[in-house]
N, C-alpha and C positions, 0 to 999 in steps of 0.2 A: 485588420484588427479583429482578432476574435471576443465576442460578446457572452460571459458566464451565462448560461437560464437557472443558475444553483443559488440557492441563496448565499449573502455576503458570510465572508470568515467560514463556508464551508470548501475545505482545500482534502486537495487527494494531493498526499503525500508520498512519491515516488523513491523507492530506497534502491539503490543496487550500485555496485563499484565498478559497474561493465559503463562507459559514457556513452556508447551506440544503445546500450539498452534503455538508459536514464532518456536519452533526446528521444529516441523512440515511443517510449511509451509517452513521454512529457507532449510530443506531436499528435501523438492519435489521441489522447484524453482533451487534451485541447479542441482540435478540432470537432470533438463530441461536446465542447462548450464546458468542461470541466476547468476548474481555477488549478494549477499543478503546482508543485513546490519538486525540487528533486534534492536527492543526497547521494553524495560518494561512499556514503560509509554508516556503520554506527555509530561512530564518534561526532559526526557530522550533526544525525538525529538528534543526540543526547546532550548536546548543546545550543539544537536552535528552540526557541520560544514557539511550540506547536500550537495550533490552535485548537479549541474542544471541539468543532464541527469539521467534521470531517472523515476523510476514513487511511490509511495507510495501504500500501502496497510492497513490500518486503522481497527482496531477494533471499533464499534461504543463505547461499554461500555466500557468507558477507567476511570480510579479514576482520579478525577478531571475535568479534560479539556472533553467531549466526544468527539469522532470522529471528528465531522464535526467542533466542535469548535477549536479543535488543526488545523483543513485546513483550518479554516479561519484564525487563527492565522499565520499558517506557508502565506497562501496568503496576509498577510497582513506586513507580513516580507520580501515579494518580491521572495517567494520561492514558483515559480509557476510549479507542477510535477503535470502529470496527476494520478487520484486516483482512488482509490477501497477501500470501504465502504462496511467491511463485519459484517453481523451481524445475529440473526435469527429473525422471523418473523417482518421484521419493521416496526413500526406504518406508519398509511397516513402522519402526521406530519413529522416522518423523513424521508419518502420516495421523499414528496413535498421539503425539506430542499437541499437534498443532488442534486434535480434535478435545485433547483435555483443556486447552488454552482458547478455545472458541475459534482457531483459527482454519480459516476456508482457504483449502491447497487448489492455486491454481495451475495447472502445469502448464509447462515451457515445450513443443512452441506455443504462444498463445495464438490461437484461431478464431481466426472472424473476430466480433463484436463479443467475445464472451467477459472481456474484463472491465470494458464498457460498462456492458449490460449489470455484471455484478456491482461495480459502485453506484449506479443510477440504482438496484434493487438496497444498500445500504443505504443513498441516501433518503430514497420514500422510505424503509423504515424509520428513518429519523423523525420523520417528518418534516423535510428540510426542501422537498419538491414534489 
């Protein structure tokens, strides 16, 4: 049994339509003691009940909505979590987008502890741990 050290109702929000990628990441953030929620899709997002503490984790290539469009949708719904924007090599176009949108491009592969480290560094901004 893994034990959160995050405070209660702050969740990292795992989005991507790859399932190796979704349990993947869902295992290593765990294992970091992160509370994890995953989704297949945007449609998945934009119908579950999120919570305000927390932060997201975004697949650019998502069927339908992509990334940055599902965060602006969720921003446009008043569901404002800091994010990560993972993807591999991202165009100047989406790299420009995701910096007008406050969103932090992580690329794909991810190495080491680096997306660990960045939601542990969102949620001391919160002031959440």
């Amino acid at each position: 049994m893994i034990v959160s050290n995050e405070a209660p109702g702050f969740v990292v929000h795992v989005v991507d339509d790859d399932p190796a990628v979704c349990n993947s990441l869902k295992f290593a953030l765990e294992v970091d003691g992160f509370n994890v929620r995953t989704y297949a899709g945007s449609a998945d997002v934009l119908a579950a009940e999120l919570s305000h503490g927390g932060c997201m984790i975004v697949d650019y290539n998502l069927p339908g909505l992509n990334g940055l469009d599902l965060l602006r949708e969720l921003d446009r719904r008043d569901v404002h979590l800091p994010a990560f924007l993972i993807t591999s090599n991202p165009a100047l176009h989406v790299r420009s987008r995701a910096t007008a949108q406050g969103v932090a491009i992580i690329e794909k592969p991810l190495l080491g502890n680096q997306l660990s480290e960045a939601v542990r560094d969102s949620f001391a901004r919160s002031g959440r741990c």
